[in-house]
C-alpha positions as CSV (number, residue, x, y, z in Angstrom):
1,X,0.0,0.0,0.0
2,X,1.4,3.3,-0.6
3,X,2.5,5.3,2.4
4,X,1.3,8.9,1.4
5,X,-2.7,7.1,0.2
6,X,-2.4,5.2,3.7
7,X,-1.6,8.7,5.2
8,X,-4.6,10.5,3.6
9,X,-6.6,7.5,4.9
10,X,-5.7,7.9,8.1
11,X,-6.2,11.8,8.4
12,X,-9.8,10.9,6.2
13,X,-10.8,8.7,9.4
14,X,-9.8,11.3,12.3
15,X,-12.3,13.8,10.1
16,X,-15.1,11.5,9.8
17,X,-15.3,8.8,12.3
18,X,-17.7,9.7,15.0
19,X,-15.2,11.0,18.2
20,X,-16.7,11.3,22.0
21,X,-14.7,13.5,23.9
22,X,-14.5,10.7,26.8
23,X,-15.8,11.9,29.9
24,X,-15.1,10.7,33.4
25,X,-18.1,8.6,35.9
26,X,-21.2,10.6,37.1
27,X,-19.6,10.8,40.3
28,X,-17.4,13.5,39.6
29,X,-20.8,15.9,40.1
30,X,-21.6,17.2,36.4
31,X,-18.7,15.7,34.5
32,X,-19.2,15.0,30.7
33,X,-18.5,14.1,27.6
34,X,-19.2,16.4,24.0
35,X,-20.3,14.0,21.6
36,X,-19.1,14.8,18.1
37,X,-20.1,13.2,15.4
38,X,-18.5,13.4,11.6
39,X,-20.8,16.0,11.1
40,X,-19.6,17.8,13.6
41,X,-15.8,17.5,13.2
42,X,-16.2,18.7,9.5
43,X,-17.8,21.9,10.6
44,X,-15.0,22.3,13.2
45,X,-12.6,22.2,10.7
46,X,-14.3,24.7,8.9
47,X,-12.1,28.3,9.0
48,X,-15.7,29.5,9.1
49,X,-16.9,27.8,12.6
50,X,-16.9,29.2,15.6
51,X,-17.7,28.0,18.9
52,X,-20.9,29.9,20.6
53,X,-21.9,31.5,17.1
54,X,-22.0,29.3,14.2
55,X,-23.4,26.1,16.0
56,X,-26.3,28.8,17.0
57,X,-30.1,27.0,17.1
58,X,-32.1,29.4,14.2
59,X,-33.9,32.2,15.5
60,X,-32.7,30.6,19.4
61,X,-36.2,28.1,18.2
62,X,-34.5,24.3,20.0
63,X,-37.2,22.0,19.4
64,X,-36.8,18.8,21.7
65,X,-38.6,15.4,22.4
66,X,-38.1,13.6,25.8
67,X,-37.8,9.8,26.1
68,X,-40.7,7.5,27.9
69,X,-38.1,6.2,29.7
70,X,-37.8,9.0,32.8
71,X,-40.0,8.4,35.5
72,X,-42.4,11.5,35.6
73,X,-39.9,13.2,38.4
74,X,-37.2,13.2,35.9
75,X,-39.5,14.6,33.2
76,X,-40.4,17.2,35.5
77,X,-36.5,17.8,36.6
78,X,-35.4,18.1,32.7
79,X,-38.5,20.3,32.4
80,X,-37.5,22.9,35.1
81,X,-34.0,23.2,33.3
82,X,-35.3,24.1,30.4
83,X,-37.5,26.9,32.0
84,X,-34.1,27.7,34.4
85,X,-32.7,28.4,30.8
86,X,-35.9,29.9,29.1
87,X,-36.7,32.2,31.4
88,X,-33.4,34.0,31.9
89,X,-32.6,34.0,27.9
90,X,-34.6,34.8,25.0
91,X,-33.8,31.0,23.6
92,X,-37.2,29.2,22.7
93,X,-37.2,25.5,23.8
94,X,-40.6,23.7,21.6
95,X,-41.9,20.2,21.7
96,X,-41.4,18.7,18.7
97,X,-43.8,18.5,16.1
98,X,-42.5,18.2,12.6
99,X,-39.4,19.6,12.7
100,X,-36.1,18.0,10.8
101,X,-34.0,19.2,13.9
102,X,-34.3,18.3,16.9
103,X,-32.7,17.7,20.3
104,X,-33.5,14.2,21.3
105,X,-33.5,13.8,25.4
106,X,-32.9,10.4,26.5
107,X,-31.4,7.7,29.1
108,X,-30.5,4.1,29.1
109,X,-27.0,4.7,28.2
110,X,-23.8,5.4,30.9
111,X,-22.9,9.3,31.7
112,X,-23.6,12.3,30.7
113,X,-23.1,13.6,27.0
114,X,-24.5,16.1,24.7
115,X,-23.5,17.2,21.0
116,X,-22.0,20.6,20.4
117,X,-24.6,22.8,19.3
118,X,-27.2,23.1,16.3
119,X,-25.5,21.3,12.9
120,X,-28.1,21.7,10.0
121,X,-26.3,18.5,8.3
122,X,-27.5,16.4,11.5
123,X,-30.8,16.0,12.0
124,X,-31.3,14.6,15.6
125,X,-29.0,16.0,18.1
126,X,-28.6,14.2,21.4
127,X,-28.3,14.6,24.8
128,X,-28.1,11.4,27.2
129,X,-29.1,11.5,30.9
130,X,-27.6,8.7,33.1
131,X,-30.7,7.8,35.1
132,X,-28.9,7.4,38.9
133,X,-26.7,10.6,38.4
134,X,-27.3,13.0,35.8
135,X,-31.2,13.7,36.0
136,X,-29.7,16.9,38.5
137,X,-30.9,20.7,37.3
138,X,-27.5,21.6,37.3
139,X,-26.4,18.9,35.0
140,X,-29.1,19.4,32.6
141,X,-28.4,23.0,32.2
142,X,-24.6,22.1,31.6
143,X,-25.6,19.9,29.1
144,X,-28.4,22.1,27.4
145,X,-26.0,24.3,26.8
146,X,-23.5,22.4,25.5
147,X,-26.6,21.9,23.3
148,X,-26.8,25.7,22.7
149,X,-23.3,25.3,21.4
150,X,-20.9,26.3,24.3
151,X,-17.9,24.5,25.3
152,X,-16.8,24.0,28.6
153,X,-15.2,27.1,30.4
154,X,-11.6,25.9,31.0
155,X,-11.3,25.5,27.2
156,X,-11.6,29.2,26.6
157,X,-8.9,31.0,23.9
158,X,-7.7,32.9,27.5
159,X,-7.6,29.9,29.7
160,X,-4.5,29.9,30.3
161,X,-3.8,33.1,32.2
162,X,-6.9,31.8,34.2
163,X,-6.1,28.5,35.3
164,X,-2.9,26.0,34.3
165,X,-4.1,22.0,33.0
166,X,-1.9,19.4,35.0
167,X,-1.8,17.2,32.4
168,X,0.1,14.9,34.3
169,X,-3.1,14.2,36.6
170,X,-5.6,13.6,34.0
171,X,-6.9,10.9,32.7
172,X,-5.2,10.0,28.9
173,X,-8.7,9.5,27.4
174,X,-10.1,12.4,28.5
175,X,-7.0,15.0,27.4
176,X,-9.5,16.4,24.5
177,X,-11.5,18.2,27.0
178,X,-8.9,20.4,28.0
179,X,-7.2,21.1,25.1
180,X,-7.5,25.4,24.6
181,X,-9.5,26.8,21.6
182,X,-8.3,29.3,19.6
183,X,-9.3,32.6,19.5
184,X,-12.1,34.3,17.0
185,X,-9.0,36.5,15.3
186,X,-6.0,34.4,16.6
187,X,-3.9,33.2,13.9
188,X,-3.2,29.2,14.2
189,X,0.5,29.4,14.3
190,X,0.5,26.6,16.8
191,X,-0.6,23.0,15.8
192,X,-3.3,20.5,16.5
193,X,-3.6,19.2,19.7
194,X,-4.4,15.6,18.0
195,X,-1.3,15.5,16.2
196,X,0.9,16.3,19.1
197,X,2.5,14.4,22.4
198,X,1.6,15.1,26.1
199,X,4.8,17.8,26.6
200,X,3.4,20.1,23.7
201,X,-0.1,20.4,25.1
202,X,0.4,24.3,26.3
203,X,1.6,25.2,23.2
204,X,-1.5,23.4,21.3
205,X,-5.3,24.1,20.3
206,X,-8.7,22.0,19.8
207,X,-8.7,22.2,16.1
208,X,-12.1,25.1,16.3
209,X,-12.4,28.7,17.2
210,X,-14.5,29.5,20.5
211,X,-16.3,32.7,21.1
212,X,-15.8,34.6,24.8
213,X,-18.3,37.7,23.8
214,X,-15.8,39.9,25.1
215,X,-16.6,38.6,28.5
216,X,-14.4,37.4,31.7
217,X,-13.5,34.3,32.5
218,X,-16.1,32.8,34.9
219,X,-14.9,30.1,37.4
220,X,-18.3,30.7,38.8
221,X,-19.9,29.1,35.4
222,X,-21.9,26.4,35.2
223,X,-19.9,24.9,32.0
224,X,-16.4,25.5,34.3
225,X,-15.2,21.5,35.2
226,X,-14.4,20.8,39.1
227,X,-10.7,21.2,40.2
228,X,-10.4,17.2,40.1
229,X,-13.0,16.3,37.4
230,X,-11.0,13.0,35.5
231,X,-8.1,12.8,37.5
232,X,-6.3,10.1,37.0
233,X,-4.3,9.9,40.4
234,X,-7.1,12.0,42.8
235,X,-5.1,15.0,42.3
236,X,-6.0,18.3,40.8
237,X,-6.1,18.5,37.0
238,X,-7.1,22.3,36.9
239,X,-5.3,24.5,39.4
240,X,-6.2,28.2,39.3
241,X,-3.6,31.3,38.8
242,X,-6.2,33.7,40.1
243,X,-8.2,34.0,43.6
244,X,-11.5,33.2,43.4
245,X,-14.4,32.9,46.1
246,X,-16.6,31.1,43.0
247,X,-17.6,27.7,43.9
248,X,-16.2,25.0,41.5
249,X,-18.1,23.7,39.8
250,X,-21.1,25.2,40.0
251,X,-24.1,23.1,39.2
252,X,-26.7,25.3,40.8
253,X,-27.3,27.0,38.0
254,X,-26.5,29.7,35.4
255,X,-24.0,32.2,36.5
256,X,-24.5,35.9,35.8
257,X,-21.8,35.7,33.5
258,X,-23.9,32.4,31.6
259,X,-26.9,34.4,30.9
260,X,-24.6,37.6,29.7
261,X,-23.1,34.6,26.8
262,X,-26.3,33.1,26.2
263,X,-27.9,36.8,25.5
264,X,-25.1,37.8,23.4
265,X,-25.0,34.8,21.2
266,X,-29.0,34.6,20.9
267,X,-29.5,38.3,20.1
268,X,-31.5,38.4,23.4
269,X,-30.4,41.9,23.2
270,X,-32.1,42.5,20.2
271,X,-35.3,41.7,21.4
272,X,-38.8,43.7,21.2
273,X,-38.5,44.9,25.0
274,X,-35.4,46.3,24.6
275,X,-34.8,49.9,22.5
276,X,-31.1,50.4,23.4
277,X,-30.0,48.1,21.0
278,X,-30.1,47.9,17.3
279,X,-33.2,45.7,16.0
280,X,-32.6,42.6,14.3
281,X,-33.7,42.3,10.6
282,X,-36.8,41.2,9.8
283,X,-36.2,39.3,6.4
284,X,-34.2,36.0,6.1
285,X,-31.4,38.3,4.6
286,X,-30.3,40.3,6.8
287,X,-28.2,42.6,5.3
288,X,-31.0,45.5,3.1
289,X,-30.7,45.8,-0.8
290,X,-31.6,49.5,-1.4
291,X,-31.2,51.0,1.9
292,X,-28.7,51.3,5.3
293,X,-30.0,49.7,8.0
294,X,-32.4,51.5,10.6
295,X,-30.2,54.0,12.9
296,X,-30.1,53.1,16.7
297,X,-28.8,55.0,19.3
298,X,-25.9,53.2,19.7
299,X,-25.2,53.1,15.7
300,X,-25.5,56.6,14.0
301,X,-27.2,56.5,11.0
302,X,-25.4,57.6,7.2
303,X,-27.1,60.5,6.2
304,X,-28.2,59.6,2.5
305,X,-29.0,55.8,1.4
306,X,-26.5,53.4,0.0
307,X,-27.1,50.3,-1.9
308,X,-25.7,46.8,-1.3
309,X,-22.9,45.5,-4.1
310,X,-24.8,42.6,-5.3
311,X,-21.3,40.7,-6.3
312,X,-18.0,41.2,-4.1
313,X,-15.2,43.2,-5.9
314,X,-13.1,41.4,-8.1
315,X,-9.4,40.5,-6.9
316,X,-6.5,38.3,-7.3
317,X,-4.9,38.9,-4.0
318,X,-8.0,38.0,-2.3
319,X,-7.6,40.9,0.5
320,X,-9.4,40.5,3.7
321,X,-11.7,43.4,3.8
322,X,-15.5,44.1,3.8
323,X,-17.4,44.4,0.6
324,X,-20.3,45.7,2.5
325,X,-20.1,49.0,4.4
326,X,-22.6,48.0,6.8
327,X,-20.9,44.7,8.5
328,X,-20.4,46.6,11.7
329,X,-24.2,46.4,12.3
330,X,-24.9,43.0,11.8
331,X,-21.6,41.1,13.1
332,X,-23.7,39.3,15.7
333,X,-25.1,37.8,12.2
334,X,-21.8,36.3,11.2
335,X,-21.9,32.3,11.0
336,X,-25.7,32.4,10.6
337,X,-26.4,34.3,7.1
338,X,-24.8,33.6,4.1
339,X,-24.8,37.1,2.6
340,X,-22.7,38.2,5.8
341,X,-20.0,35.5,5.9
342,X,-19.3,36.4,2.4
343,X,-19.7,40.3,2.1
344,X,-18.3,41.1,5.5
345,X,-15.2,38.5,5.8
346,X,-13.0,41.7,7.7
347,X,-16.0,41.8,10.4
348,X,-16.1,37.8,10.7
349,X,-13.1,36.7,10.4
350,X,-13.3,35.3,7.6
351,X,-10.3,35.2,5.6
352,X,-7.5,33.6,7.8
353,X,-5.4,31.5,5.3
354,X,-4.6,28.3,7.4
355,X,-4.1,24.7,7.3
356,X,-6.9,23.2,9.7
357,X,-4.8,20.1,9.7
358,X,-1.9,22.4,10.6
359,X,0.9,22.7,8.4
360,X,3.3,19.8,9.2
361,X,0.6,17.6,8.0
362,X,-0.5,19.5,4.9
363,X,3.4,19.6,4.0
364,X,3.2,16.2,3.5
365,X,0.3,16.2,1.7
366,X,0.6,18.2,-0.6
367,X,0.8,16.4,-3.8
368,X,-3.0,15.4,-2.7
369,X,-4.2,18.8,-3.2
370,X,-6.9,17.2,-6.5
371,X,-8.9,15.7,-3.7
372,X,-11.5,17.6,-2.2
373,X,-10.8,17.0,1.6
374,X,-7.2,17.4,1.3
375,X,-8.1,21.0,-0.5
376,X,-10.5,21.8,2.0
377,X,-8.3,21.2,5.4
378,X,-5.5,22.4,4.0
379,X,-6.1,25.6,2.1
380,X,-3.2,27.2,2.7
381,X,-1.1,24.5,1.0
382,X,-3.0,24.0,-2.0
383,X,-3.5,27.5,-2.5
384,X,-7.1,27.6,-2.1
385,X,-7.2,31.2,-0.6
């Protein structure tokens, strides 16, 4: 067989073969796993994804079914999570009707796991209860929204003048959870965590971008692991760098700082009841074809009309800019409209030229570039942007 096909196979099956982040036993008080699928892994790699916006539920609308199998306590348990969620957010929990995406509650399996938020390519997404230790408020709303499309806390891009990982303590199937995500704007100079040993984990990322909203650090959130969560030797596998009087982990309930996220990356802000912010469009595109966009107080309005460029300008060099003078208004809408991932690539960040495989690996597979995953994950080496 030859070694460079063999290669490409093996990189083909990281991408698509369904991967749970392994999680540790219920006993560790809200500890999980993040199921990811194929589907999900693709849209990782995507230099378009990012964590908290583009794995967003449409319009916040999560429609949901709940398995037969809880006893009518546990319904009522998962029930008063969603409303813990509901009522401090603008998100929209529905039963489900007809609906080709869904959230599918169940239990029957071992721990507790949820996929990483809303993926249109995957129909059903799940989240598993373990019936003797996960049917807990707390728990639920961890893994609701993980649902939503948050990752866990200590995987922030700024983690790591937070906290510092003792890799040393933690369990080797369960490393993935604490790898660091990289930053909405951060260039991915450093490599993939996968393709790496142990001793380069600092100095590694997750392999997707992760949204903070511009907000602290919370060791107070609900999504933050426990000091000791998967240890290996029943020593600490988080230690903090900062003072704290937060109590980790919180499963409680939503921290301030949770709802703040949860607002920001649902548009909560935008809604009907509240005039300081700038109104959300009303038509599935949201960027206007004749006009600028409604002035707020917080936006000032151009004083004469300008109309959208129906194509972006032509150019060779590809240069990272906005094509649409408006982007500034609607960047909450990047990852969720077409027209605004492709007018206002500046605003979204966009246009980072990168190898999603990293560049050692795309090196070596580089005279693979006619095949369409090779192109895709490694862009930068076959010269796709």
């Amino acid at each position: 067989l030859n070694m460079g096909k063999l290669f490409i196979a093996i990189v083909l099956f990281q991408i698509l073969f369904t991967i749970h982040l392994s999680g540790g036993n219920v006993s560790d008080e809200g500890s999980c796993k993040v199921l990811l699928g194929a589907y999900d892994r693709a849209a990782m790699y995507s230099r378009n994804f990012i964590g908290g916006r583009s794995n967003r539920w449409p319009n916040g609308i999560v429609p949901y079914i709940i398995s037969s199998n809880f006893t009518s306590s546990q319904r009522q348990t998962i029930m008063d999570a969603i409303k813990h969620i509901s009522d401090r957010t603008c998100v929209n929990f529905v039963e489900r009707t007809n609906q080709t995406n869904y959230v599918d509650i169940f239990t029957g399996e071992s721990g507790c796991y949820a996929n990483f938020g809303y993926n249109s390519w995957r129909s059903i997404s799940k989240l598993h209860l373990q019936s003797n230790g996960c049917v807990i408020l707390g728990i639920i709303t961890h893994e609701l929204l993980h649902i939503l499309g948050f990752s866990h806390e200590q995987t922030r891009p700024d983690r790591d003048q937070y906290v510092k990982i003792n890799w040393e303590n933690i369990d080797t199937a369960a490393y993935p959870n604490f790898w660091r995500a990289l930053g909405e704007n951060e260039p991915a100079t450093i490599g993939y965590c996968g393709n790496v040993g142990i001793d380069q984990y600092d100095n590694c990322i997750a392999g997707f971008r992760a949204a903070t909203f511009g907000l602290d650090y919370d060791y107070g959130s609900i999504m933050h692991y426990g000091l000791r969560f998967f240890s290996r030797n029943n020593k600490d596998t988080i230690s903090l760098k900062k003072s704290t009087t937060a109590q980790i982990p919180n499963r409680s309930g939503m921290s301030s700082l949770d709802i703040q996220k949860t607002k920001l990356a649902y548009d909560c802000q935008n809604d009907a009841t509240d005039s300081n912010t700038t109104p959300a469009p009303t038509t599935t595109t949201p960027a206007p074809t004749t006009t600028t966009p409604a002035p707020t107080t917080t936006s000032p309005a151009p004083t004469t009309p300008s109309p959208v460029p129906t194509t972006p300008a032509p150019s060779t060099s590809k240069p990272c800019v906005d094509t649409f003078r408006y982007c500034k208004y609607y960047k909450n809408y990047c990852g969720r409209h077409s027209y605004i991932n492709r007018y206002c690539k500046k605003t979204c960040f966009n246009c980072v030229c990168e190898n999603d495989l990293g560049d050692v690996v795309c090196s070596r597979l580089s005279g693979y570039c006619r095949y369409y995953f090779i192109k895709r994950f490694c862009q930068k080496t076959c010269r796709k942007c």
